[in-house]
C-alpha positions in Angstrom: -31.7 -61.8 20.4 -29.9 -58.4 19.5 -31.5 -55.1 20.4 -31.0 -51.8 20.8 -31.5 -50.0 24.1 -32.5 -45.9 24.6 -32.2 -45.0 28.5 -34.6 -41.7 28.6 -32.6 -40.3 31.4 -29.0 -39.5 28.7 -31.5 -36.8 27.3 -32.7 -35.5 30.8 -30.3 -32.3 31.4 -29.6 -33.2 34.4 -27.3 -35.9 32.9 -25.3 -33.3 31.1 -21.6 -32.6 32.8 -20.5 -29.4 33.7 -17.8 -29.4 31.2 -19.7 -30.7 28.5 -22.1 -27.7 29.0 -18.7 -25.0 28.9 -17.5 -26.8 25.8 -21.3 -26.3 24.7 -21.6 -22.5 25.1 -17.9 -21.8 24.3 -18.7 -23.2 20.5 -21.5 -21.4 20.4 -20.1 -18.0 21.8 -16.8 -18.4 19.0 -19.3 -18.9 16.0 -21.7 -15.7 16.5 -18.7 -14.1 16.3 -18.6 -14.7 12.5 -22.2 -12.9 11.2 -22.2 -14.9 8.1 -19.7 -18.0 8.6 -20.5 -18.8 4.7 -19.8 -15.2 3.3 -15.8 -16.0 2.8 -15.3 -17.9 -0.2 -15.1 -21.8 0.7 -11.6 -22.5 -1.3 -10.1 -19.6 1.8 -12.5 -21.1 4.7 -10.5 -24.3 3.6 -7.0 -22.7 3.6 -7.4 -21.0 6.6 -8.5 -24.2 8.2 -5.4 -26.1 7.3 -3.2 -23.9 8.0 -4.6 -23.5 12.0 -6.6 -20.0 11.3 -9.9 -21.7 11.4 -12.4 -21.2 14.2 -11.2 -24.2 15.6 -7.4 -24.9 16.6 -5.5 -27.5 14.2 -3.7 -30.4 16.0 0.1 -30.8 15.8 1.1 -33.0 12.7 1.4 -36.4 13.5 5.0 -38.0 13.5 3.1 -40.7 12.4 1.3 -39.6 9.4 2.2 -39.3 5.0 0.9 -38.1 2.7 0.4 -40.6 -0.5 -2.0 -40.4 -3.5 -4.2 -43.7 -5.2 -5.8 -44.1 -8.6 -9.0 -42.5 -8.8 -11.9 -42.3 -11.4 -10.8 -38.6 -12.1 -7.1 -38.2 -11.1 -5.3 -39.5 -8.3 -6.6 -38.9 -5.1 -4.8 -37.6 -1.9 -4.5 -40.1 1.2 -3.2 -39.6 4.7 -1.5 -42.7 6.1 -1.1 -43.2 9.8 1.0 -46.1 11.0 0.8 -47.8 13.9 4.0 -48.6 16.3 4.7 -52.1 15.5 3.1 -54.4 12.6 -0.6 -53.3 11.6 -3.2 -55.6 13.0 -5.7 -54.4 10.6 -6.7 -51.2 8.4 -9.4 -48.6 9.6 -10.4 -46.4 6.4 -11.3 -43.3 7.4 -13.9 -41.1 6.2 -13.6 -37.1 7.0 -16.9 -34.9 7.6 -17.3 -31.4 6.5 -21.0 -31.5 4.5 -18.8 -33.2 1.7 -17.8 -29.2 1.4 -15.2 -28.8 4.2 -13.0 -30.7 6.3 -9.5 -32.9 5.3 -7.3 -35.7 6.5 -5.4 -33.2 8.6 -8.1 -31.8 10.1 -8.6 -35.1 12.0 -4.9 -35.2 13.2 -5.3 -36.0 16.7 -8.0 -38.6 16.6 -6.2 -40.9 13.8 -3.1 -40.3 15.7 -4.4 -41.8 18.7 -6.7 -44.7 16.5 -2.7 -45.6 14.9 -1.1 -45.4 18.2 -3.7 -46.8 20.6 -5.2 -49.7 18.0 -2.7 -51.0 16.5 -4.1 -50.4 13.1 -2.7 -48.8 9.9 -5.5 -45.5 9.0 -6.1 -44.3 5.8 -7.9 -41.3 5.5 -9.2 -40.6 2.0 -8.8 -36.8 1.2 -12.3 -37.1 -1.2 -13.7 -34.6 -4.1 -15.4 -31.5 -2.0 -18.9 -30.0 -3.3 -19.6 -27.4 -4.7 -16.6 -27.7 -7.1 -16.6 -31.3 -7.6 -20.5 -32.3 -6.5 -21.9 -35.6 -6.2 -21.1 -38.2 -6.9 -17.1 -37.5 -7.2 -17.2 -37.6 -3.2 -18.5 -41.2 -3.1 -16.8 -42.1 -6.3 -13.5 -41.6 -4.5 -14.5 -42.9 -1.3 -15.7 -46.0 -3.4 -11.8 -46.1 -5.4 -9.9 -46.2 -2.2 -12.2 -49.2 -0.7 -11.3 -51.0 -3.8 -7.4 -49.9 -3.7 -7.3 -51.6 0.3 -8.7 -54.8 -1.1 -6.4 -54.9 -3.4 -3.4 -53.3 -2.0 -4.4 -53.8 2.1 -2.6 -57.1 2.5 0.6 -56.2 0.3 1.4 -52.8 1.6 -0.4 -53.4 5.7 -0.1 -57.2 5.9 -3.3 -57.3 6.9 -7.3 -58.2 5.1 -8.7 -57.3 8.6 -10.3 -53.7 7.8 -13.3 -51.5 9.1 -14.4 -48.0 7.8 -16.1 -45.2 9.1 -16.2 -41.9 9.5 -17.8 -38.7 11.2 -20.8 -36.5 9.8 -21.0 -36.3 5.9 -17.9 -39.2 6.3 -20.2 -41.6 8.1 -22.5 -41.1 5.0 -19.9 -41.8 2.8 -18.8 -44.7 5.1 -22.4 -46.2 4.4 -22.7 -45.6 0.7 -19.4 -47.2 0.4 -20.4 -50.3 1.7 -23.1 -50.1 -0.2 -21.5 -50.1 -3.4 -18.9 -52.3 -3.0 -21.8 -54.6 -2.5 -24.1 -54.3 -5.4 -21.4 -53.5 -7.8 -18.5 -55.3 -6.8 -20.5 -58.4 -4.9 -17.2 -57.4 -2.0 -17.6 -57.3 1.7 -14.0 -56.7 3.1 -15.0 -54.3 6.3 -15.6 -56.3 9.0 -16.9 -53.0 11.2 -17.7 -49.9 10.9 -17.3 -47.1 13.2 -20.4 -44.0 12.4 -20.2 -40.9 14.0 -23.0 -38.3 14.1 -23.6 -39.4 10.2 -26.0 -37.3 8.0 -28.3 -40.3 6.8 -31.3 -38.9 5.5 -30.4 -35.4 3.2 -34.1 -34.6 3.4 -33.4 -33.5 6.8 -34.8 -35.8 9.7 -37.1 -34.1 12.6 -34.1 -32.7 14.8 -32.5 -31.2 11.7 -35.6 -29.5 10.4 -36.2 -28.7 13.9 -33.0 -26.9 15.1 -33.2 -23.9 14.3 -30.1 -21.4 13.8 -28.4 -22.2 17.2 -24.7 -22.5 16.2 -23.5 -25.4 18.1 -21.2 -26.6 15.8 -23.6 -27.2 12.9 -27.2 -25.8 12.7 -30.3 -26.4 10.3 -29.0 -23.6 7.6 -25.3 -25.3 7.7 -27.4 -28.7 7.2 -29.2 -27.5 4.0 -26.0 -25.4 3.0 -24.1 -28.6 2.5 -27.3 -30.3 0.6 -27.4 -28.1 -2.4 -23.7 -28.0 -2.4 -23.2 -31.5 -2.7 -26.3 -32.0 -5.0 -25.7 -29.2 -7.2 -25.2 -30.7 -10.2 -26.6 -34.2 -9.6 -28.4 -37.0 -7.0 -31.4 -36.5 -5.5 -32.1 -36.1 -1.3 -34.3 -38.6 -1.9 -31.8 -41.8 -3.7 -30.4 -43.9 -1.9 -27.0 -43.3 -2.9 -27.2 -40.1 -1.5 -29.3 -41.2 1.7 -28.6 -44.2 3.0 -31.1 -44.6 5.2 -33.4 -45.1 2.5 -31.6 -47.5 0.9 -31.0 -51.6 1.0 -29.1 -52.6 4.3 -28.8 -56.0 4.6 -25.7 -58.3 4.9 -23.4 -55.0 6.0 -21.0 -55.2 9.0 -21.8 -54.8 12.4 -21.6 -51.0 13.6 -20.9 -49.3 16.3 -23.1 -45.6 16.2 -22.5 -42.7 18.3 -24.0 -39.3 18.2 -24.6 -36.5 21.2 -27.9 -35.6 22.8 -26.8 -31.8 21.2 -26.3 -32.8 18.1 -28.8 -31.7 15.2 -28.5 -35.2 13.1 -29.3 -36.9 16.4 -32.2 -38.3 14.7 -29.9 -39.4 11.8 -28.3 -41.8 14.0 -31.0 -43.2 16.1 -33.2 -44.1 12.5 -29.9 -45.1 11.2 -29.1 -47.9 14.0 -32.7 -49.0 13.9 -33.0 -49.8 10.4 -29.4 -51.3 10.5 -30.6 -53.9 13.5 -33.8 -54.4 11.2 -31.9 -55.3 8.5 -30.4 -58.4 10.1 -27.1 -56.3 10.6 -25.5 -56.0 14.2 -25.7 -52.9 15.7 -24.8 -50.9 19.0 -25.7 -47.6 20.0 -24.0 -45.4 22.0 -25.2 -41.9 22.9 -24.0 -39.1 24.9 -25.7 -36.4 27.3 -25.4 -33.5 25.9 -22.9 -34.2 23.4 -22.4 -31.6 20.5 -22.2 -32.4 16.5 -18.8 -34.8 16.3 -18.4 -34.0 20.0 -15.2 -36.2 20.1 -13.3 -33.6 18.4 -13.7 -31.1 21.0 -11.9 -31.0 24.3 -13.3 -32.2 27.4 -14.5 -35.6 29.4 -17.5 -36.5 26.9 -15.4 -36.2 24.4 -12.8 -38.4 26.3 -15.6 -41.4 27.3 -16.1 -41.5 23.1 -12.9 -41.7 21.7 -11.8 -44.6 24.3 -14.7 -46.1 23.3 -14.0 -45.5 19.7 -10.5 -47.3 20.3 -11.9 -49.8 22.0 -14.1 -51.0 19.2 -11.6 -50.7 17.1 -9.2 -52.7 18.5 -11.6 -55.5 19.3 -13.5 -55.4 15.8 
């Protein structure tokens, strides 16, 4: 019988490193610095951000990594290829988060570096449609193109058909609408995992992002709602499925692996999320960390350490 178990004592904060509680207060300390982090037009917060002048530092490009386009439903769409040392053993398509507003391929340098390097697999990253220029559904419509382009073009150009998808954030959301669709319009099921990160499931808001309050660890409940009417500016309701996947069909989707932080406000995104997975008939694990902040595995630190060697390891074994 498959099950999911809590253990009470990861949220007790006497389980929370010392580290984990720097890296904690160090985020929050950088972002009151900015009074009104969305006051600066979003097509310079995006610049700035790729070219290392964000809040956060950018990681060294990748020796590994090119940059390639694919067909999309409204122009070609930009890719990030990482390539493994030797010959791919599979294909992780990768999902970026960033409220569907923010956030690119690059941005996530380091950690597909290391997925290439350390799992043997071939990463694509798909660099999607942001809100609010290019709302929903051009986000999942893209994310939907390059599925189909690795099932078509995975064992030709990887020499592989063993693939998984994820992604962190508004990515994992993406990751799960994907699947989704390639389901019920396509009748495909090529990912054989997928790998969900601190995933935005429910665009309602569940309890602990209603509940956060303006605390700016990382992400915070006016960021949450911020990214919302971006993305659903034009179209899609919180309330669809194809937005929020949590209210949506599950069944017959791959086995997951779902980690989130104790600190993270869409912890309650992942905990419904793996629970409805499991009670769909789907496998699922669930893996959360004490005191862990939104996407905690793209800060520095041991926390974020434990996740992405666990991320690997998953990955490699999927």
């Amino acid at each position: 019988m498959s099950k999911l178990v809590l253990d009470a004592a990861v949220f007790s904060p006497a389980a929370v490193a010392p580290d984990t509680r720097m890296v904690n207060d160090a985020i929050v300390k950088i972002m009151k610095t900015i009074p009104d982090r969305w006051a600066v037009p979003l097509p310079e917060i995006r610049a700035a951000r790729l070219s290392g002048k964000g809040v956060f530092p950018l990681a060294p490009e990748s020796a590994r990594a090119r940059q390639e386009t694919i067909p999309g439903p409204r122009g070609d769409i930009p890719v990030r290829i990482y390539m493994p040392d030797g010959a791919p053993t599979g294909v992780y398509l990768h999902i970026h988060g960033g409220g569907w507003t923010v956030g690119s391929a690059r941005e996530n340098e380091g950690m597909l570096d290391r997925i290439a390097g350390q799992c043997g697999l071939a990463v694509v990253s798909v660099d999607y449609a942001l809100a609010p220029e290019e709302p929903y559904p051009a986000g999942p419509d893209d994310c939907e193109a390059a599925a189909l382009w690795l099932v078509k073009e995975g064992a030709a150009r990887f020499g592989t058909e063993r693939f998984a998808i994820g992604g962190e954030s508004g990515g994992a959301t993406l990751a799960v609408t994907t699947l989704v669709r390639l389901r019920d319009k396509h009748q495909l099921a090529p990912f054989s995992a997928a790998m969900l990160t601190a995933g935005c499931f429910d665009l309602r808001l569940t309890p602990s992002a209603r509940n956060w309050g303006d605390e700016p660890l990382v992400l915070n409940t006016r960021d949450i709602t911020f990214f919302v009417n971006n993305y659903l500016r034009l179209e899609g309701k919180a309330e669809e499925a194809d937005v929020s996947p949590l209210l949506g069909n599950l069944k017959g989707l791959p086995k997951a692996l779902f980690m989130v932080g104790t600190r993270d406000a869409l912890l309650d995104d992942t905990l419904f999320m793996a629970n409805a997975w499991l009670a769909a008939g789907n496998v699922a694990e669930l893996d959360v960390y004490p005191g862990g902040c939104h996407v905690f595995i793209g800060f520095p630190g041991t926390l974020a350490d434990q996740g992405l060697k666990r991320m690997c390891a998953y990955l490699s074994a999927f």
